[in-house]
C-alpha positions as CSV (number, residue, x, y, z in Angstrom):
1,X,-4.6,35.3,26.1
2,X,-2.6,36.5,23.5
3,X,0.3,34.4,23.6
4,X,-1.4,31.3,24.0
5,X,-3.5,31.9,20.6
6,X,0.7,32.2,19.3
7,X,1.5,28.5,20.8
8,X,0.6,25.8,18.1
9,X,1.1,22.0,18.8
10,X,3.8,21.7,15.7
11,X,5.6,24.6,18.0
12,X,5.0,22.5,21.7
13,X,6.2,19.4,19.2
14,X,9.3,20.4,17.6
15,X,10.4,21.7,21.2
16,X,9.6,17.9,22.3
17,X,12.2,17.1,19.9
18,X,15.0,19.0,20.7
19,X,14.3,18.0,24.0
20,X,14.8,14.1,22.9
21,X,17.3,14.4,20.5
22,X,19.2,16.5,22.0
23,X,20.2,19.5,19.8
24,X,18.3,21.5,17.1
25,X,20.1,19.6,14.1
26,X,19.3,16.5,15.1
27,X,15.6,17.5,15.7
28,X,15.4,18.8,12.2
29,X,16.1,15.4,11.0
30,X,13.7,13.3,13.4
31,X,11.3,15.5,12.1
32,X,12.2,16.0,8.5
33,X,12.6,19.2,8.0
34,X,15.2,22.1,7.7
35,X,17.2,23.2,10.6
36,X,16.3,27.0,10.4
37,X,12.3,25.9,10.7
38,X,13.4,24.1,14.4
39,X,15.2,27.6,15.0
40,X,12.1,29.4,13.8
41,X,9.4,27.9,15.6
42,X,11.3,28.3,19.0
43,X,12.0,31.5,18.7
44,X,8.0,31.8,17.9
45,X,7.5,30.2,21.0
46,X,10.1,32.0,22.8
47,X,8.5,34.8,22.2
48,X,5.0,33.8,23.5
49,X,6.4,32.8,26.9
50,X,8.5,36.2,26.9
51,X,11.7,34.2,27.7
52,X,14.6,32.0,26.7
53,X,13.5,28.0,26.3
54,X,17.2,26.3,25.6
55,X,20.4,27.1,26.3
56,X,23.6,25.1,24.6
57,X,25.8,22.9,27.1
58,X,28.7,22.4,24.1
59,X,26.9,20.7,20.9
60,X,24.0,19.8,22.7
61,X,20.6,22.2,23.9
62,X,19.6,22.2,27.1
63,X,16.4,23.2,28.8
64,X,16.2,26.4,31.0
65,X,14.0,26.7,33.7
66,X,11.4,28.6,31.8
67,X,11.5,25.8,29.1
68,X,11.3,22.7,32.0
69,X,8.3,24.8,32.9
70,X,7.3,24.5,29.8
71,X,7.7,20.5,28.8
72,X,5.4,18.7,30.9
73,X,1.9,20.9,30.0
74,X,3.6,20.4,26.2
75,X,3.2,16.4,26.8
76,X,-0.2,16.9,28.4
77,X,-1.6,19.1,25.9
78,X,0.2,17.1,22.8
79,X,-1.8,14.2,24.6
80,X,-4.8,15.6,24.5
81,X,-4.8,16.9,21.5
82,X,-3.7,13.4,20.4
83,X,-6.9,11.5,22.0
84,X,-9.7,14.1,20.8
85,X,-9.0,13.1,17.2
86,X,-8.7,10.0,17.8
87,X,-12.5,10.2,19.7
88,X,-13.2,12.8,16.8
89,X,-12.4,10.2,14.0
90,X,-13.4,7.1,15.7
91,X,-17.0,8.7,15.6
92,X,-16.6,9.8,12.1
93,X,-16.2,6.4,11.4
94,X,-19.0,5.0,13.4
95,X,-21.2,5.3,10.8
96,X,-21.7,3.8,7.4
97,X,-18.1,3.9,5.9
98,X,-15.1,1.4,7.0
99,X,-11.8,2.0,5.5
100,X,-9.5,-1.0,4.9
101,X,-5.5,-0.7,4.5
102,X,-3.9,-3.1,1.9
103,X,-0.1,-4.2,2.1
104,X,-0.6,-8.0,1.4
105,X,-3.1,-7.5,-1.4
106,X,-2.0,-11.0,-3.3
107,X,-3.5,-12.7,-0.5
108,X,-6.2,-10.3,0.6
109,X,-7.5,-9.8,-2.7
110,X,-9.8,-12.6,-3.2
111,X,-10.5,-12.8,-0.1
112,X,-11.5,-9.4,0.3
113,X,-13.2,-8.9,-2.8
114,X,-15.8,-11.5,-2.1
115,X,-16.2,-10.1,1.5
116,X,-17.3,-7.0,-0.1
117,X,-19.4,-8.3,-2.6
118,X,-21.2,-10.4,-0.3
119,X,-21.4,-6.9,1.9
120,X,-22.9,-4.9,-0.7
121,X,-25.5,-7.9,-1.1
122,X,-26.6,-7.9,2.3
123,X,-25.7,-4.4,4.0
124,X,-25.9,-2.2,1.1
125,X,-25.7,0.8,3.8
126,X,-22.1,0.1,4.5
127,X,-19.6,1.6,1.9
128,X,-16.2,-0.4,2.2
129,X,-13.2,1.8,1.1
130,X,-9.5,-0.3,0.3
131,X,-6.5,1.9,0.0
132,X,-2.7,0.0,-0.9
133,X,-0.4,1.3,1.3
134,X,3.2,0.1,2.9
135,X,3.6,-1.7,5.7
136,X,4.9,1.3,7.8
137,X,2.4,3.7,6.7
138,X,-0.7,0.9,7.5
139,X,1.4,0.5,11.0
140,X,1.2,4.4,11.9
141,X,-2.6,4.8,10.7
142,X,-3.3,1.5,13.1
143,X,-1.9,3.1,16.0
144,X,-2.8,6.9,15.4
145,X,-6.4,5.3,15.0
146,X,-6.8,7.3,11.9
147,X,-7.4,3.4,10.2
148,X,-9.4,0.9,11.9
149,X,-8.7,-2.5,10.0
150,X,-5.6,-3.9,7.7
151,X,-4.5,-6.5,5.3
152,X,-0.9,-6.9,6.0
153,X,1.9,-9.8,5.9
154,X,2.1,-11.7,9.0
155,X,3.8,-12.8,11.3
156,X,6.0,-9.4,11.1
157,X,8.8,-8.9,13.1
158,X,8.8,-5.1,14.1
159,X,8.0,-3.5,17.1
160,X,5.3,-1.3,15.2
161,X,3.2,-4.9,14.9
162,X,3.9,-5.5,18.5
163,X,0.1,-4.5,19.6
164,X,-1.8,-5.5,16.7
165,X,-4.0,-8.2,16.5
166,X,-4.6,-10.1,13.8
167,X,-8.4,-11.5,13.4
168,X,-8.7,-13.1,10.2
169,X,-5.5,-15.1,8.8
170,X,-4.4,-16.4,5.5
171,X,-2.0,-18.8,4.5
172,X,-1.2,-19.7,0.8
173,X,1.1,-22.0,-1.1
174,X,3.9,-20.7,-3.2
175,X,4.6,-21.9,-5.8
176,X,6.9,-21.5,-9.6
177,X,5.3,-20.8,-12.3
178,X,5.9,-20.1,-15.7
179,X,4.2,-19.8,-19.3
180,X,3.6,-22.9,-21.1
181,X,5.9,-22.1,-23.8
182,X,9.3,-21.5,-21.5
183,X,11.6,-24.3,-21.8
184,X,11.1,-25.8,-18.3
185,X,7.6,-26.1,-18.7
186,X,6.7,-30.1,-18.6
187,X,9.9,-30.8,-17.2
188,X,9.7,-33.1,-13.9
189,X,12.4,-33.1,-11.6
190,X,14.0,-29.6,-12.0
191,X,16.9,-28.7,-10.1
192,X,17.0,-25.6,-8.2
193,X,19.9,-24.8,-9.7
194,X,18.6,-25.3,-13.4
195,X,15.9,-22.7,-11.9
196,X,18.1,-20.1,-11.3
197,X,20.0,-20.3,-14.4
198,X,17.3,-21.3,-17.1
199,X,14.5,-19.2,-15.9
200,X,15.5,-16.0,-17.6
201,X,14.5,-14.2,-15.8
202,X,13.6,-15.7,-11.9
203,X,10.6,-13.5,-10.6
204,X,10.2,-13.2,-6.8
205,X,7.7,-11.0,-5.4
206,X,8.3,-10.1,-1.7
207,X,5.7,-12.0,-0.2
208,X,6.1,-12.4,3.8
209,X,9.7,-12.4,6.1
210,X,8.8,-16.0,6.6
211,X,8.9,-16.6,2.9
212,X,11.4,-14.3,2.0
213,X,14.3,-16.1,4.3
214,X,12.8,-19.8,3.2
215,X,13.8,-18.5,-0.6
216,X,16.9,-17.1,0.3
217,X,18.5,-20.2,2.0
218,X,16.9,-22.0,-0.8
219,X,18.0,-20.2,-3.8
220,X,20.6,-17.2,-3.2
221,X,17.2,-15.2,-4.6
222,X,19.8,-12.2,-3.4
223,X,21.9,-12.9,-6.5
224,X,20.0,-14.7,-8.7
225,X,16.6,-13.2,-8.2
226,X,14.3,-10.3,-9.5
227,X,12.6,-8.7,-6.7
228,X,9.3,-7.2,-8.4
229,X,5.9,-6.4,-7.2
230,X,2.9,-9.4,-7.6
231,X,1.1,-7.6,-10.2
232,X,3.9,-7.0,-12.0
233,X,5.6,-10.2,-11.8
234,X,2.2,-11.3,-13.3
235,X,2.5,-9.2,-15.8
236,X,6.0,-10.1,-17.0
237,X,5.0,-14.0,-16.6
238,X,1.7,-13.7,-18.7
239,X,3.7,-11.4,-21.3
240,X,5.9,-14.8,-22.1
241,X,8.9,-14.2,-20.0
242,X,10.7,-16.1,-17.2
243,X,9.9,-17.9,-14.2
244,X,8.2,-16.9,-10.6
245,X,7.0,-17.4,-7.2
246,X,3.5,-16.9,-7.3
247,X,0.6,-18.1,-5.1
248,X,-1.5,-20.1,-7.3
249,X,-4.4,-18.3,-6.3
250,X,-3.0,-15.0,-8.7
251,X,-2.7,-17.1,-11.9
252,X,-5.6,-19.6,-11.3
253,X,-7.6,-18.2,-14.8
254,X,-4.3,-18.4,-16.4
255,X,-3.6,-22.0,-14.8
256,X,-7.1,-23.2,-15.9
257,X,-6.7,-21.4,-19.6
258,X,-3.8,-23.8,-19.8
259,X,-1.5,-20.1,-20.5
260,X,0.7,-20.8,-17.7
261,X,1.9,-23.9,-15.7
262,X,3.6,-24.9,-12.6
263,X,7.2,-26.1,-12.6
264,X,7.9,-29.8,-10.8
265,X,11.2,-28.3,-8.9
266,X,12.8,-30.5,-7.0
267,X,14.1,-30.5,-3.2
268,X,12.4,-27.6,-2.2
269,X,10.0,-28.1,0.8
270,X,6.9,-26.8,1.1
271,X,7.0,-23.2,0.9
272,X,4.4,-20.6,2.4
273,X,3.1,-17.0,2.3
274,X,0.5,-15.5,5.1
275,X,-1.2,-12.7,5.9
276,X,-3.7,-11.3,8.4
277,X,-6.6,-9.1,8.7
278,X,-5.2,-6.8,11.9
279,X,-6.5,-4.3,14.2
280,X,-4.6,-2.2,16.9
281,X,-5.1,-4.6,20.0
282,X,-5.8,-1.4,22.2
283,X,-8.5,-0.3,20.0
284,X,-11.3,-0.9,22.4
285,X,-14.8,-1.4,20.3
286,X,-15.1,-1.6,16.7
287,X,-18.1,0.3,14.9
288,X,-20.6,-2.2,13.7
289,X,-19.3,-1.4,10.1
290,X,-16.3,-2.5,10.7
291,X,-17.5,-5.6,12.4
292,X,-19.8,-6.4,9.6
293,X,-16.6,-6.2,7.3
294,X,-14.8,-8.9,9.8
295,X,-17.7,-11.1,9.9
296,X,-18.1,-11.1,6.2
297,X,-14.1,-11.1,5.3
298,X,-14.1,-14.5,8.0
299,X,-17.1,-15.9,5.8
300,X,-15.8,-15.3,2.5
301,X,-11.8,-16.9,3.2
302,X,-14.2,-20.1,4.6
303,X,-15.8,-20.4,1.4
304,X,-12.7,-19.6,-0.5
305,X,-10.4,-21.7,1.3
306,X,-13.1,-24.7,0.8
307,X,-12.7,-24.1,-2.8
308,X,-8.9,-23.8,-3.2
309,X,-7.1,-26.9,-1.4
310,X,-3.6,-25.1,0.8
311,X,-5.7,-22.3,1.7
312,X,-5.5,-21.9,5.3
């Protein structure tokens, strides 16, 4: 049929939209785009069902019959369309390839990068890909099935982590650093507020929500504080400069070197960063690639872990 060859799913999508946000406006914006698009692909789709799909009820669009016809085979086919890529990628994956998403990469790092090594040592079929992402973007991939493992902070409060499961977790100290030739360095006993004031400048990577409300009821880090990224927050700190969270594991070549050296700071308790390894809990059967990876990530934080004391 010719009209149905018209239909395409971003058409049977967008009139989804409208349909849950109510009016063509606020459908552009759900779906990030420009309003006359939303009015364009209707009227496409008008067109191949030979009849009006909405009609406006003051500010808001309303189905007609012809469009309530319409909605439910819309869901069904948006479904389906939705689970044969999933089947379709799940069996590209199913071979020698497992992709792994990074959003915690201070703690995955090491972790990971001696999972892989060890992998390449004894699988050398299986070809381990690691792409840094956001937390958000890692979330979606998870639940799309597009991305079958990731290395993301956790706990996480968000409903998008609600179905993931994490099978490999890492806890780390934090702790502050700074280079050996800063003025706090060898000082025992510093206050928290000398910290904030002498650091110049205080360095706090986002490291877990955990951690992140620990350092804020600890230090104001929301008006004293430089929120940077790990690497460069390593950066700055090895360049001579300032003061910063860190996990020691980031620095421990530095530490060793004798380049940079961690502050005695007083009061603080015991503070704490952690990640996991996650999968989408509905995610039924992993491809043997991507259970090597497990089994070897699980086996490399056990050796690491015994080598670093406050690894968990």
């Amino acid at each position: 049929m010719e009209e149905l060859d018209a239909v395409t799913a971003v058409q049977l999508r967008t009139l989804l939209a409208v349909v849950q946000e109510g009016s063509f406006t606020a459908a552009a914006m759900a779906l990030d785009v420009a309003q006359p698009t939303v009015t364009a692909r209707m009227h496409a789709l008008e067109r191949a069902v030979g009849a009006p799909l909405f009609v406006r009820r003051g500010r808001r669009a309303a189905l007609t019959p012809h469009g309530e016809a319409l909605r439910g085979p819309a869901e069904r086919a948006l479904q389906a369309l939705e689970e044969g890529l999933f089947a379709a990628k799940r069996s590209a994956s199913a071979g020698g390839t497992v992709q792994v998403g990074i959003a915690d990469s201070a703690l995955a790092d090491t972790v990971l990068g001696e999972a892989v090594a060890d992998l390449a040592r004894r699988r050398p079929e299986i070809h381990v890909t690691a792409e840094a992402s956001s937390c958000a973007d890692l979330s979606r991939a998870l639940h799309s099935g597009s991305l079958r493992l990731a290395f993301v902070p956790w706990p996480y409060a968000s409903p998008a982590f609600d179905l993931l499961h994490p099978l490999v977790r890492l806890t780390e100290p934090l702790c502050f650093f700074a280079p050996a030739s800063h003025p706090l360095a060898g000082r025992h006993g510093i206050e928290a507020g000398e910290l904030t004031r002498l650091a110049r400048p205080l360095l706090i990577p986002w490291w877990s929500q955990p951690a992140a409300r620990s350092i804020a009821r600890l230090l104001a880090i929301s008006r004293s504080g430089i929120e940077l990224p790990v690497t460069t927050t390593r950066s700055v700190l090895l360049g001579g400069r300032g003061c910063a969270l860190l996990a020691p594991g980031c620095v421990a070549p530095e530490l060793s070197a004798g380049a940079l050296v961690r502050l005695d700071v007083a009061g603080l308790p015991d503070i704490t960063t952690s990640g996991a390894l996650v999968r989408h809990g509905a995610d039924g059967d992993l491809p043997e690639p991507a259970a090597a990876l497990i089994a070897a990530v699980r086996d490399a934080h056990h050796r690491v872990a015994a080598g670093r004391p406050g690894l968990a």
